[in-house]
C-alpha positions as CSV (number, residue, x, y, z in Angstrom):
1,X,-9.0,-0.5,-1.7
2,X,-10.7,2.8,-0.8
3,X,-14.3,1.4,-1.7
4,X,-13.0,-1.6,1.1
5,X,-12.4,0.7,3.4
6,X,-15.7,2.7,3.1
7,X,-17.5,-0.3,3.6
8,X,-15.4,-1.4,6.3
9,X,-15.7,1.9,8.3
10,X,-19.3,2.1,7.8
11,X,-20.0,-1.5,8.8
12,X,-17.7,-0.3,12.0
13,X,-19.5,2.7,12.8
14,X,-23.3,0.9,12.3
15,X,-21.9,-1.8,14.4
16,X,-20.3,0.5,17.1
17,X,-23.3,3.0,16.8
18,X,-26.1,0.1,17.2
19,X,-24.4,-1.4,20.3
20,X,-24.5,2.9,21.9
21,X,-27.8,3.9,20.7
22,X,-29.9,0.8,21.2
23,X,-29.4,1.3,25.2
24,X,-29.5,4.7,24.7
25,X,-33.0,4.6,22.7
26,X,-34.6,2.0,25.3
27,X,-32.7,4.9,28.7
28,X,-34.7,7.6,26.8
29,X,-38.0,5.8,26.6
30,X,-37.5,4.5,30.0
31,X,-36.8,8.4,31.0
32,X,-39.7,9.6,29.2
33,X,-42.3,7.8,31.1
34,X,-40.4,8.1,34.6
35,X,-40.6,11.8,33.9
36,X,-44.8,12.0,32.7
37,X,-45.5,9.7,35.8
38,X,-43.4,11.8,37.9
39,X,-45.4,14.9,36.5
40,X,-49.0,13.1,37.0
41,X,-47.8,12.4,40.6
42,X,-47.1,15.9,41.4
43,X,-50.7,16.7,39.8
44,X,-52.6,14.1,42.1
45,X,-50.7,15.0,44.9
46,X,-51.4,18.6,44.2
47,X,-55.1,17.6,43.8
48,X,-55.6,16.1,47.1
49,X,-53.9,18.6,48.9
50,X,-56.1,20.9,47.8
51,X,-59.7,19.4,47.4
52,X,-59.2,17.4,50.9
53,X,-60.5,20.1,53.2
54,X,-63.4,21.0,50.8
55,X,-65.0,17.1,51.0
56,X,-66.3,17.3,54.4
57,X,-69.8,17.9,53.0
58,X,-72.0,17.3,50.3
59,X,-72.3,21.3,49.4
60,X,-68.6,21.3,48.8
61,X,-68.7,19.1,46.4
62,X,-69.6,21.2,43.5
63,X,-66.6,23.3,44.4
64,X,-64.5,20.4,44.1
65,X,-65.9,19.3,40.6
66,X,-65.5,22.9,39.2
67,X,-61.6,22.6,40.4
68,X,-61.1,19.1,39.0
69,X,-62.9,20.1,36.0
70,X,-60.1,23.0,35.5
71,X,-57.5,20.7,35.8
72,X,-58.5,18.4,32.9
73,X,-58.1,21.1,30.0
74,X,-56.5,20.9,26.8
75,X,-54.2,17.6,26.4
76,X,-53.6,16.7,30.1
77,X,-54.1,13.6,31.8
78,X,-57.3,12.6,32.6
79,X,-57.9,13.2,36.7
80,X,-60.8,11.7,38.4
81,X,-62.1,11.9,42.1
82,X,-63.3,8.7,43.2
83,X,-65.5,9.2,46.5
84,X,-66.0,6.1,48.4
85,X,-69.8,6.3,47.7
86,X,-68.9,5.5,43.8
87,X,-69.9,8.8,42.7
88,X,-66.7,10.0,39.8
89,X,-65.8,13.9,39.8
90,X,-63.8,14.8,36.8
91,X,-62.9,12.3,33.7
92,X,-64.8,8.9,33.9
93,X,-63.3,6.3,36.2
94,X,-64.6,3.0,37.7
95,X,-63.9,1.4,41.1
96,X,-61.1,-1.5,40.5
97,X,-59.1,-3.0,42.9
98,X,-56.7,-0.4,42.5
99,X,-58.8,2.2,43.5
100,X,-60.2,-0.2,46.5
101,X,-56.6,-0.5,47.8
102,X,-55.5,3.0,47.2
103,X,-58.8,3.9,50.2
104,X,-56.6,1.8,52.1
105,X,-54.2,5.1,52.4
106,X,-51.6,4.2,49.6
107,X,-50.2,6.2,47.0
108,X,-48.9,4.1,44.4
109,X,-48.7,3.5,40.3
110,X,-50.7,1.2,38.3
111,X,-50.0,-0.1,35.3
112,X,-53.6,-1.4,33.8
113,X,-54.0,-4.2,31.4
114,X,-55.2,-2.0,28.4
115,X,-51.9,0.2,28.4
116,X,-51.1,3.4,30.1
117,X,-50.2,4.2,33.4
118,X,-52.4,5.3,36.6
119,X,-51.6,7.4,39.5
120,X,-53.5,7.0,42.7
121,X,-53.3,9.2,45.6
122,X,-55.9,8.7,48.4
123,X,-57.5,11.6,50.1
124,X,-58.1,11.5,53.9
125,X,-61.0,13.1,55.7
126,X,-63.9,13.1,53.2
127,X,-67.3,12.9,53.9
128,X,-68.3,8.8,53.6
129,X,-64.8,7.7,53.6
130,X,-61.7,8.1,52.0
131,X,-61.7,9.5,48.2
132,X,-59.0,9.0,45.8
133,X,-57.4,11.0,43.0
134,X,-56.7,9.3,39.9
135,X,-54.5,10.8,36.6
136,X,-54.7,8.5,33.7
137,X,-52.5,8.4,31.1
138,X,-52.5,7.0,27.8
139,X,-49.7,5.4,26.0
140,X,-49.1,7.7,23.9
141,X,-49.0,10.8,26.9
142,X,-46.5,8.3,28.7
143,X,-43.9,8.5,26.1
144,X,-44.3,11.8,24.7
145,X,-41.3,13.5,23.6
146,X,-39.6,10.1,22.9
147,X,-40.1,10.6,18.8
148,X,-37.8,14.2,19.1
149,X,-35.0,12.6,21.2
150,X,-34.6,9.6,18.9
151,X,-34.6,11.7,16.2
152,X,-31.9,13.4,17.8
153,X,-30.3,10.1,18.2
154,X,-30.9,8.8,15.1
155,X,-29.6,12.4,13.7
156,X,-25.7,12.3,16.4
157,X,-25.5,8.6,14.6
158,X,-25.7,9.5,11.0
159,X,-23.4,12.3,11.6
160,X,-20.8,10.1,13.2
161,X,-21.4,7.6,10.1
162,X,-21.0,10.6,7.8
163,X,-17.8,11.7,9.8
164,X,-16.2,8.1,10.0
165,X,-16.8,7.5,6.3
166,X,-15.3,11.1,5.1
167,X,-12.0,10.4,7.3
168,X,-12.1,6.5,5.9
169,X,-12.4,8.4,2.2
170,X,-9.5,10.8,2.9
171,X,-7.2,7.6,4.0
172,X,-8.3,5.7,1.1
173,X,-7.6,8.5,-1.2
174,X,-3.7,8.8,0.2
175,X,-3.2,5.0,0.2
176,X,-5.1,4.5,-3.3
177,X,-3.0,7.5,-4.6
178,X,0.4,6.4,-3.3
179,X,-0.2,2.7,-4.5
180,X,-0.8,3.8,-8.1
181,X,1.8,6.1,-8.2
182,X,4.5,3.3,-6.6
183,X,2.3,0.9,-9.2
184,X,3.1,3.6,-12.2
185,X,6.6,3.8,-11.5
186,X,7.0,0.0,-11.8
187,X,5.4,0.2,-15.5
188,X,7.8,2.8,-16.4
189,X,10.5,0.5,-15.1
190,X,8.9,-2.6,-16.5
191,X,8.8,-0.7,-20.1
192,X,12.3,0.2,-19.8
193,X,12.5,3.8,-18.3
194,X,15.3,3.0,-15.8
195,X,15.2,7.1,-14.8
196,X,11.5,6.3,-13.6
197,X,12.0,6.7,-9.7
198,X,8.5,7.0,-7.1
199,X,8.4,9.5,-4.5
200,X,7.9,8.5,-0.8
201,X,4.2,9.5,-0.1
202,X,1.4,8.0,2.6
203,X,2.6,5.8,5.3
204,X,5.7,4.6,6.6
205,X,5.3,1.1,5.0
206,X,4.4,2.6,1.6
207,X,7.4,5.1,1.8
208,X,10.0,2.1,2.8
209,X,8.7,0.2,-0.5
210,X,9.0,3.4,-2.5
211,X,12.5,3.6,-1.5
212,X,13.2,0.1,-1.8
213,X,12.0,0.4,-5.2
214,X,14.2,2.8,-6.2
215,X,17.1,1.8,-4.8
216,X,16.2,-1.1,-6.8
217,X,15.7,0.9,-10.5
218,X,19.3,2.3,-9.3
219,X,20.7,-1.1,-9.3
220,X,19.6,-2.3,-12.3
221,X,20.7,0.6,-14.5
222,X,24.3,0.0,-12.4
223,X,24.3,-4.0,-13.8
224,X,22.7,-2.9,-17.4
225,X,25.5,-0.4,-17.9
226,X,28.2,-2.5,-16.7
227,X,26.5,-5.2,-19.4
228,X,26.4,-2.9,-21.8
229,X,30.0,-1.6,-21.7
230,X,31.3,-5.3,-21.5
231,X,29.2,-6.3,-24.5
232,X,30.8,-2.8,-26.0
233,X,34.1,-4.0,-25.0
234,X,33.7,-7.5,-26.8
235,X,32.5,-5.9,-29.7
236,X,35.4,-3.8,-30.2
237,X,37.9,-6.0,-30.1
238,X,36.7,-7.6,-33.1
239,X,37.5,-4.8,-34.7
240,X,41.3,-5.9,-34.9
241,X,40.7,-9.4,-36.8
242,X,37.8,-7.5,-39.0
243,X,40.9,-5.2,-39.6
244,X,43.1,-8.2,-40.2
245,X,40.5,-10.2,-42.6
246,X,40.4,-6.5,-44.8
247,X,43.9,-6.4,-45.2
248,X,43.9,-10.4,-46.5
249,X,41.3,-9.3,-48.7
250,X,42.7,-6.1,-50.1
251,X,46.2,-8.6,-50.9
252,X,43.9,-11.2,-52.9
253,X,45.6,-11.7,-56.6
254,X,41.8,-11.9,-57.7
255,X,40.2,-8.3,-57.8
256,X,37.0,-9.6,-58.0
257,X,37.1,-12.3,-55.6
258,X,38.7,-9.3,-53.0
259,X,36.5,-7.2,-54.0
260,X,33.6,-9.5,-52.9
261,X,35.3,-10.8,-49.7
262,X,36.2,-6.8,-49.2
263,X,32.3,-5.8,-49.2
264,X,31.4,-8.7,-46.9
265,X,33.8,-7.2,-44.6
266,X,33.2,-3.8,-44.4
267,X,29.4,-5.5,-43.7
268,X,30.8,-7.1,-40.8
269,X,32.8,-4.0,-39.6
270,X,29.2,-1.8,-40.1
271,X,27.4,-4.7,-38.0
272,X,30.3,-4.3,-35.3
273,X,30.3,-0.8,-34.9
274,X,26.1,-1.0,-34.6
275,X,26.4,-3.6,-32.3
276,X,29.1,-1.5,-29.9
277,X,26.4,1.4,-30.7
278,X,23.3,0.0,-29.5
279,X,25.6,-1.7,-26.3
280,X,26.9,1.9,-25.5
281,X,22.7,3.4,-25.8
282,X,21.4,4.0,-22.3
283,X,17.9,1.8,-22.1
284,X,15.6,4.9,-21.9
285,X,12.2,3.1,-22.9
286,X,11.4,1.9,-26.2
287,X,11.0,4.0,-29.4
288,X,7.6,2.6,-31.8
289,X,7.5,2.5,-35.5
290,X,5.1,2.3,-37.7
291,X,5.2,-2.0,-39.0
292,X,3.0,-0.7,-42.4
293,X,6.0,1.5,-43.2
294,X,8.1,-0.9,-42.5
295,X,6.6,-3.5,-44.4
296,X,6.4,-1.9,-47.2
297,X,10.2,-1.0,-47.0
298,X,11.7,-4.4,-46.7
299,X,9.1,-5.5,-49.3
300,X,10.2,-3.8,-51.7
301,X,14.4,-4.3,-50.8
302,X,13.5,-8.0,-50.9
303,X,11.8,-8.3,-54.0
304,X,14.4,-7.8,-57.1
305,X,16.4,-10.7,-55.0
306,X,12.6,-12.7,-55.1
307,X,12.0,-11.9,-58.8
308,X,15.2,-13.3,-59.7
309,X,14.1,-16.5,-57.6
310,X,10.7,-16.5,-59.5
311,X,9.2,-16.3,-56.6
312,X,5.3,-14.3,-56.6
313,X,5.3,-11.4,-53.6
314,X,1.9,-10.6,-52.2
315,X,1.9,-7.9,-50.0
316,X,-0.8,-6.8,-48.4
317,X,-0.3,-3.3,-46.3
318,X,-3.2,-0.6,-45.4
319,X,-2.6,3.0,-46.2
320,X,-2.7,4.0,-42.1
321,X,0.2,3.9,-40.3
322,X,0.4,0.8,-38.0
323,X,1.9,1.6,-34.6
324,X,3.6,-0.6,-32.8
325,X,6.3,-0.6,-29.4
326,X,9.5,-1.3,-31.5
327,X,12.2,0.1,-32.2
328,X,12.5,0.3,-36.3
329,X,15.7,-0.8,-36.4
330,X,14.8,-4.1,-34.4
331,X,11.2,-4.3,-36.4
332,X,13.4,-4.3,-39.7
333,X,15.9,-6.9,-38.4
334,X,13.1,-9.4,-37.6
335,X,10.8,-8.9,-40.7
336,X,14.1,-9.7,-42.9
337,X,14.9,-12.3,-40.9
338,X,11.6,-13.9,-41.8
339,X,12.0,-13.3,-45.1
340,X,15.3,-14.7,-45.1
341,X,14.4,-17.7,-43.9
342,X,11.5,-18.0,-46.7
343,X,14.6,-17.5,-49.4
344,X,17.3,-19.5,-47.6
345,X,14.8,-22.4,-47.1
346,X,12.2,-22.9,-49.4
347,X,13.0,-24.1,-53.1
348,X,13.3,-20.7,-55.6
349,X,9.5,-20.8,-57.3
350,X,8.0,-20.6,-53.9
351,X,6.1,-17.6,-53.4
352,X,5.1,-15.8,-50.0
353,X,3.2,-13.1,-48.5
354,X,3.7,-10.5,-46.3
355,X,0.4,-9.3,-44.2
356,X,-0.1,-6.0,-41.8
357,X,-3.3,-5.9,-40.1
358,X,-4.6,-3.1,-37.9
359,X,-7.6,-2.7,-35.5
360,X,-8.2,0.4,-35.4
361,X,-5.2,1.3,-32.8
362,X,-6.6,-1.2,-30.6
363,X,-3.8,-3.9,-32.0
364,X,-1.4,-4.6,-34.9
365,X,-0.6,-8.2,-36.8
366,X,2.2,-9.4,-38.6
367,X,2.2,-12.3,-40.7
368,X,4.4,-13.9,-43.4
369,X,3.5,-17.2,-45.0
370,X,5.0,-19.0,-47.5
371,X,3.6,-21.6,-49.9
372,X,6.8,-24.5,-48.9
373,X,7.0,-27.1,-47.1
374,X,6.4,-25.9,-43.6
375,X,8.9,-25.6,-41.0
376,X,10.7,-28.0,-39.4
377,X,10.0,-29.4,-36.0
378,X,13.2,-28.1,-34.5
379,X,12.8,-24.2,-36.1
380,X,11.6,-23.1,-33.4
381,X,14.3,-24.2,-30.8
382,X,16.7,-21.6,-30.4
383,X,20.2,-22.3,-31.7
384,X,18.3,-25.1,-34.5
385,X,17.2,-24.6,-37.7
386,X,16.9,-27.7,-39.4
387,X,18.2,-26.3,-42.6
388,X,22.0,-25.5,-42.1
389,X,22.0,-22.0,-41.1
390,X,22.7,-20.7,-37.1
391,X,18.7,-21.2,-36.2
392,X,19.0,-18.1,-34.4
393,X,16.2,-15.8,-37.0
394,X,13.5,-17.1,-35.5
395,X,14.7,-16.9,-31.9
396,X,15.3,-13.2,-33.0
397,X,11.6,-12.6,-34.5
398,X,10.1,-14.2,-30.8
399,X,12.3,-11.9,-28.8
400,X,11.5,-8.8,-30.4
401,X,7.8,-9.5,-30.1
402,X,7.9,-10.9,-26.5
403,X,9.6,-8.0,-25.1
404,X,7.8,-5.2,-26.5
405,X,4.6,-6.7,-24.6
406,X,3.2,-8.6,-28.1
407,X,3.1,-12.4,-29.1
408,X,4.7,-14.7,-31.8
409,X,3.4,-18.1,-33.3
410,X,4.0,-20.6,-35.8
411,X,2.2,-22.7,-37.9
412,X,3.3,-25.1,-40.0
413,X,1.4,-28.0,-42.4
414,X,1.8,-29.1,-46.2
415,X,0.4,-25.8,-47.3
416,X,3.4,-23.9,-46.4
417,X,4.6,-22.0,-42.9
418,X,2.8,-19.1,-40.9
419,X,4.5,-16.3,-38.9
420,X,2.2,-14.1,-36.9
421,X,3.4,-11.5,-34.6
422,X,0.9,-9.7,-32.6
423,X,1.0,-6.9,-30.5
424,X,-1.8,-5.8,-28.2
């Protein structure tokens, strides 16, 4: 945006500037040679005033060439006397029509073919008939002076172009800076920082949208509490059947049988009070882990259950910590819920691996593959598993990745089933 508008305001200004100075350029030549002619007038005038009463004979005529002489010094205009006899005091000159008409007793300007500009100014009373003054001027005496006042042109225009394009950068910068900070605070929201809120700054518009915005952050934390304490409140009111199914399993005659059904249930009331836990935590953006670590955690927890399968584990891990934007509690429930799925539905013999890859912070990868056979054309459908159990582990894995910004796919084919989770 602020590049756009340098290039907008500068195509304005050379646009504006052109249609001012173009006139102005073409008034100042135009002035320049109104005032050198209006000069070389006032010289033949002066001229013929004062050689007129020193032509009434041939003896004054030396007098008369010494003056004209004087007056044609240094970088003046050429001036010539033109007797009517042909004879030329001063600079060169022939007898053109212009000079023939000027005997005629006009003053006027000529404008020869080979450039320039003449000035003619008869002289009355001299010996043989009327003489006439003549200044020539070249082109280049014409216009003189233009070159400084078109530099001075040239110089009032750049300034105005430098001046329009500073106050252009200084409007850019407060729009540019007020978008990306209202553009910031949207990130923070979108990454679950519901505390993120963007201060009004630039113009009115931008203000209303950075109030708009958080008035909108405001609402949503309102809704996700209220979600979170009704999920909270569902959760513990399972506490009072748990309760109910502990008791039952505390009066079973067989102590072995209540002492299994007794551990599953105290699992269940751990898994209820997490549950109205993580309901009750305020969303304040999401906490990473390091997925190596991890892996090599649930690896090893899985593996006496595996070994008495006879299934082979391959894990393959690097040293480095592998970062990744999610929460390690969430990373751990997905990772066992691919492995559970390997366990639950593959026959015991089949081995798998488990796979971390990191690029050198750029990205992390996630895969578990199993040597079975393959998933089922309905795993992936939410609620479906294909192979008796709820269907929702894989629906679990896709939802962690998806919304901490990475990916999830599966592959499936006689050679066994591949789970990759990637994060960018």
């Amino acid at each position: 945006m602020r590049r756009t508008l340098l290039l907008l305001t500068a195509a304005t200004t050379a646009l504006v500037l052109t249609a001012l100075l173009v006139p102005l350029t073409l008034l100042t030549r135009s002035h320049a040679a109104d005032r050198t002619t209006a000069e070389a007038t006032a010289r033949a005038q002066w001229v013929a005033a004062a050689m007129g009463p020193t032509l009434h004979s041939p003896d004054e005529r030396a007098a008369a060439e010494q003056a004209v002489e004087s007056v044609n010094s240094g970088s003046q205009p050429d001036t010539s006397l033109i007797f009517a006899d042909g004879k030329v005091i001063g600079a060169p000159a022939a007898a053109t029509d212009a000079v023939r008409l000027a005997r005629a007793g006009r003053a006027f300007t000529y404008e020869p073919p080979g450039g320039g500009r003449q000035v003619l100014v008869p002289v009355q009373g001299a010996e043989g008939g009327t003489a006439v003054v003549q200044v020539s001027l070249t082109g280049r005496q014409l216009y003189d002076g233009m070159l400084s006042s078109w530099l001075t042109l040239a110089g009032i225009g750049l300034g105005l172009v430098l001046i329009g394009l500073l106050l252009a950068d200084r409007l850019g910068a407060r729009l540019v800076g007020a978008t990306r900070a209202l553009a910031g605070t949207a990130d923070r929201l979108a990454g679950g920082d519901l505390t993120a809120r963007a201060e009004p700054q630039g113009p009115p518009e931008l203000r209303s949208v950075a109030a708009e915005l958080n008035h909108l952050a405001a609402r949503i934390d309102e809704l996700l509490t209220a979600e979170r304490e009704n999920a909270a409140d569902l959760a513990h009111r399972l506490r009072t059947p748990v309760a109910a199914l502990r008791l039952d399993a505390e009066g079973l005659r067989d102590a072995e049988e209540a002492e299994r059904i007794a551990a599953g249930v105290a699992a269940l009331e751990l898994g209820v009070d997490d549950v109205i836990r993580k309901a009750r935590k305020p969303l304040r953006g999401v906490a990473g882990a390091d997925l190596a670590a991890v892996a090599r955690e649930r690896a090893d927890f899985w593996e006496p259950l595996a070994t008495d399968q006879g299934r082979d584990v391959e894990v393959s891990v690097p040293e480095v910590a592998v970062a990744v934007p999610v929460p390690e509690d969430e990373l751990v429930a997905a990772l066992d819920a691919l492995i559970g799925n390997v366990l639950d539905h593959t026959p015991q013999g089949i081995g798998f691996r488990i796979v971390v890859r990191g690029d050198g912070g750029a990205g992390a990868e996630l895969v578990v593959a199993d040597d079975g056979p393959g998933l089922p054309a309905e795993a992936e459908t939410r609620g479906s598993s294909g192979g008796g159990s709820t269907g929702l582990g894989l629906s679990i894995v896709r939802r962690t990745a998806e919304e901490t910004g990475g990916t999830v796919s599966f592959a499936s084919s006689a050679s066994g089933a591949v789970v990759t989770l990637r994060w960018p």
